[in-house]
C-alpha positions in Angstrom: -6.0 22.1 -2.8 -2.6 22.4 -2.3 0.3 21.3 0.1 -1.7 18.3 1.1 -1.0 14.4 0.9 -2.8 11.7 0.6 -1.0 8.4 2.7 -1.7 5.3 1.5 -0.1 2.3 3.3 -0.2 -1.1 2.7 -1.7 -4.4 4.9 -2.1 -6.7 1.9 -5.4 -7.9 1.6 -6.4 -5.5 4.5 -5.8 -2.9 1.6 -9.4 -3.5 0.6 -10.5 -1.2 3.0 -8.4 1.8 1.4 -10.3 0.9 -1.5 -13.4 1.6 -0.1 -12.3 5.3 0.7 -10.6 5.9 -1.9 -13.7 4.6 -4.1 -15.7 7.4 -1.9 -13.5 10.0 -3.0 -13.8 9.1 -6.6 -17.2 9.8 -6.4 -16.9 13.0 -4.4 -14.2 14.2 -7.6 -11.8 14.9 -4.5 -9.0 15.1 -5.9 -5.4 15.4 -3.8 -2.4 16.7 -5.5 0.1 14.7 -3.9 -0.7 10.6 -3.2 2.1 8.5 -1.7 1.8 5.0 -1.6 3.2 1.6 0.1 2.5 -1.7 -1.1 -1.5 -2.5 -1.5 -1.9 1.5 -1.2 0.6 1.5 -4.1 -2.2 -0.4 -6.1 -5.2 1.8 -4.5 -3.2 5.6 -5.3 -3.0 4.0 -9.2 -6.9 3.6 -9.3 -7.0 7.0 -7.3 -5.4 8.4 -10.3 -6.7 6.7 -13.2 -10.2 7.6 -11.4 -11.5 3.8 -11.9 -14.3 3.3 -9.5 -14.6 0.0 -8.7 -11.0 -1.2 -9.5 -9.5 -1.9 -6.6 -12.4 -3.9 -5.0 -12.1 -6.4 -8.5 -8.4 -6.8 -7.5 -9.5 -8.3 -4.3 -12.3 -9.8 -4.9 -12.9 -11.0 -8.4 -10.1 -13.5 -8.5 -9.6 -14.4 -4.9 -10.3 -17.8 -5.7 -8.3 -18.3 -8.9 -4.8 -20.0 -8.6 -3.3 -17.8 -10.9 -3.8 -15.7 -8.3 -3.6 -16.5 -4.9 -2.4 -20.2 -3.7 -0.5 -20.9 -0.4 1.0 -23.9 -2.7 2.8 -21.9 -4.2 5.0 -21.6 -1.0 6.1 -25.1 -1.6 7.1 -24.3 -5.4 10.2 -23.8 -7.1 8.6 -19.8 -7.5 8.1 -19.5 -3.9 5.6 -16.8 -4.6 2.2 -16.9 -2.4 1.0 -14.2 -4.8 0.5 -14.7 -8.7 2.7 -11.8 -9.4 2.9 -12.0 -13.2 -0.9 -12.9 -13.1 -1.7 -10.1 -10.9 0.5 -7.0 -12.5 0.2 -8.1 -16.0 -2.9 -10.4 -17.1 -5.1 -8.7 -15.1 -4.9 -4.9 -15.9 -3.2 -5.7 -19.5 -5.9 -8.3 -20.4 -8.9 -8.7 -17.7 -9.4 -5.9 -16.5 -7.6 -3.3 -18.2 -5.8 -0.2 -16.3 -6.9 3.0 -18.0 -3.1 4.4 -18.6 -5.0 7.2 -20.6 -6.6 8.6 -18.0 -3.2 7.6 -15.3 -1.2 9.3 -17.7 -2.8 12.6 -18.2 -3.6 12.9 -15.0 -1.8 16.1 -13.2 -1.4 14.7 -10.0 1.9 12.9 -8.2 1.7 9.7 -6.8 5.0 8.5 -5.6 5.6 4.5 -4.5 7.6 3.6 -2.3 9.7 0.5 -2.1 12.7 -1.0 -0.2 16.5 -1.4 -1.7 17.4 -4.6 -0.4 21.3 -4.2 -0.7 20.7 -0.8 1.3 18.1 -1.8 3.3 16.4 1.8 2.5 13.4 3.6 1.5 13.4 4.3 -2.5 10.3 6.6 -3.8 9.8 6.3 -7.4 7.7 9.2 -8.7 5.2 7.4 -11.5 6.1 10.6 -13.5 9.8 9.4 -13.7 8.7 6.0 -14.2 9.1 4.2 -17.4 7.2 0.4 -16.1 4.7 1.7 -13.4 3.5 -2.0 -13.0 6.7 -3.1 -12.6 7.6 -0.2 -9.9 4.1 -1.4 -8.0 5.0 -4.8 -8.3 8.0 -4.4 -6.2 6.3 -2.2 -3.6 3.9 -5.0 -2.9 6.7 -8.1 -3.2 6.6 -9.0 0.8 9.6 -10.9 1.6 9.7 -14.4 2.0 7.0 -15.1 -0.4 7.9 -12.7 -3.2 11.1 -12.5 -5.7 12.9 -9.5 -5.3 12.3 -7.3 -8.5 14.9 -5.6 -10.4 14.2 -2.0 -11.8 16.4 0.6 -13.0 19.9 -1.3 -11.5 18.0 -1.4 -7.8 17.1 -4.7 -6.1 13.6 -3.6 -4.8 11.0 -5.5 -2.4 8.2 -4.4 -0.1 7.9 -0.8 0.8 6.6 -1.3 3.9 9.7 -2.7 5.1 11.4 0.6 5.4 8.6 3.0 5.1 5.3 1.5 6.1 3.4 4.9 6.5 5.7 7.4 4.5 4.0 10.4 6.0 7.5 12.2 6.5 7.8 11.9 2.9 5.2 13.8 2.2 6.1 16.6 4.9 9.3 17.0 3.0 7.9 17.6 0.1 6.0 20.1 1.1 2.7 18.9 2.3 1.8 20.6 5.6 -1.7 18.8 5.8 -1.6 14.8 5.3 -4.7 12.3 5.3 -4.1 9.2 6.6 -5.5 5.6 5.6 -5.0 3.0 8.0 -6.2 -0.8 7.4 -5.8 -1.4 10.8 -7.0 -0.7 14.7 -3.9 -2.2 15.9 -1.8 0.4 18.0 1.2 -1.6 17.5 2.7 -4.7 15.9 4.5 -7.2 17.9 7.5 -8.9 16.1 7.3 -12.9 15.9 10.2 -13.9 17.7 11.3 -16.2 14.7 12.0 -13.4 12.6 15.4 -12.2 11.8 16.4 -16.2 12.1 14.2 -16.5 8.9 15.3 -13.4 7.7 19.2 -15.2 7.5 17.4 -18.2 5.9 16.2 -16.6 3.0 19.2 -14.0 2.2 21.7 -15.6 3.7 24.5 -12.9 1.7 22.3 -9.3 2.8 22.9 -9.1 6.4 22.1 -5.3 5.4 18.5 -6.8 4.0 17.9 -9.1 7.1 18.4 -6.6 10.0 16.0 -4.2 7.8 13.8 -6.9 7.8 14.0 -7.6 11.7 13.4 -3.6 12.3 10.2 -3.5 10.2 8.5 -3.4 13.2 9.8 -1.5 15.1 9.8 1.6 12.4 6.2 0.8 11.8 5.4 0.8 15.6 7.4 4.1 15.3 5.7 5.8 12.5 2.1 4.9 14.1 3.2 6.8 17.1 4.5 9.9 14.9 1.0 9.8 12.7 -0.9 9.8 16.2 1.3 13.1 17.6 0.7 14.4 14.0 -3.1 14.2 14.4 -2.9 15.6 17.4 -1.1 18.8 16.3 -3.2 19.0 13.5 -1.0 17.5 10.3 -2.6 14.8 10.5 -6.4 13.6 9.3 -6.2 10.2 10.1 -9.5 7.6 8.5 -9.4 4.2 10.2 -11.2 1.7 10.4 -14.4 2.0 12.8 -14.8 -1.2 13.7 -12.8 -4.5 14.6 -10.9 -5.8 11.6 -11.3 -9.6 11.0 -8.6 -9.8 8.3 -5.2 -11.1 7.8 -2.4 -9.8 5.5 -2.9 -13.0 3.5 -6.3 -14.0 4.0 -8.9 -15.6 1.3 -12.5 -15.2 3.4 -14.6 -12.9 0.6 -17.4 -12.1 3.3 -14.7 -10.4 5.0 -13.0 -9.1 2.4 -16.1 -7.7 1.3 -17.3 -6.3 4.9 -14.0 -4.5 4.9 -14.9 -2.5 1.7 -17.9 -1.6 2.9 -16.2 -0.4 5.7 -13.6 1.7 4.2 -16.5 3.5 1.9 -18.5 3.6 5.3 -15.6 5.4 7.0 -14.5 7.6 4.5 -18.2 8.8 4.0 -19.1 9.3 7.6 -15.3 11.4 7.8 -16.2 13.2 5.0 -17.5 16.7 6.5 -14.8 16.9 8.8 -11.9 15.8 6.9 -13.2 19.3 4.4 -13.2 21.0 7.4 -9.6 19.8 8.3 -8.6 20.7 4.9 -10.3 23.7 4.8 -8.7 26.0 7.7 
């Protein structure tokens, strides 16, 4: 296959769902030469390319209940952090459940991540084969603002991807992919704004007006890129899998029957796509 993409957003814990497709194509060995991913997908395209079946669902699921890492608390701490970033992106796949960088590593294909510079305000894509800390590089894609520390890699101030680029399909058409499949973790059409945004956006960087209006825009561009996947599907450079059914998930949400459900869903998807998607590839 070649001059195809493989889109990965984010959604945080709606991300489960990506796993379930992308555990799908682990076990169909389908393979996409080009993966670009935001945030949760960020996580997802390393387990696409490491090939570990299975690892993404542990991720959500495994420790949903452990402090370490996840606890609202947290908010009201002097680290701020909702997320157990140093528990998540270091204990667990350098002690608990161990990342195979073997098979990451000699893997052929590209996976680029995508992240936000926060003095900029724009979209920085960090190829994993120019990277020398891929957890660290993930790590910043997922750090949501607000409830994450910004991270600091290679001189850049980095948070969030999906505060610049939530769907980086136009990436991938500029480099070169003509055919892109698309994971969304969501049947929203569009994402309304809370109106206390950019206020709390001046709260919490209070020097980056650059940051905060990037911020405020988020969703606006990802209202923006939704419409340009749709037009995309429509003229065929798209393949878009979505989910199928209602999604009863939040960004930050705990309820593992959900969580769970949402899995099933994405494997359910991808499988019942799976014909036509060769098709789309195909011609």
């Amino acid at each position: 296959m070649k001059n195809i993409g493989l889109i990965l957003p984010g959604g945080g814990m709606r991300g489960v769902y990506t796993s379930g497709v992308i555990d799908f194509f682990i076990e169909k060995n389908l393979r996409f030469p080009y993966t670009i991913g935001v945030s949760a997908g960020a996580c997802n395209g390393s387990a696409y390319i490491s090939n570990q079946h299975g690892f993404g669902k542990i991720l959500y699921t495994k420790y949903l209940n452990d402090k370490r890492y996840f606890d609202l608390r947290n908010l009201f701490r002097q680290n701020k952090t909702v997320l157990g970033m140093d528990f998540i992106f270091d204990e667990i796949p350098n002690k608990l459940e161990l990342f195979d960088f073997d098979s990451f590593n000699k893997a052929p294909e590209k996976l680029i991540i995508t992240t936000t510079n926060c003095v900029n305000g724009e979209s920085v894509y960090i190829d994993r084969h120019n990277c020398d800390d891929l957890l660290k590089v993930i790590r910043a894609s997922c750090s949501l603002p607000f409830v994450s520390p910004i991270v600091e890699y290679d001189k850049m101030q980095l948070l969030d991807g999906g505060i610049s680029d939530p769907i980086p399909i136009k990436k991938s058409q500029n480099d070169g992919n003509n055919k892109n499949i698309v994971i969304l973790t969501s049947q929203e059409e569009s994402s309304k704004k809370p109106r206390y945004l950019k206020r709390l956006a001046k709260k919490f960087y209070t020097d980056n007006i650059t940051l905060v209006e990037a911020i405020d825009n988020c969703y606006d561009v990802y209202n923006d890129s939704l419409k340009y996947v749709s037009e995309q599907q429509k003229n065929g450079k798209a393949f878009v899998i979505s989910p199928s059914q209602p999604v009863k998930l939040n960004t930050l949400d705990k309820n593992y029957k959900n969580i769970n459900s949402l899995y099933e869903l994405g494997y359910k998807d991808a499988s019942n796509s799976y014909n036509k998607m060769i098709d789309y590839i195909k011609n």
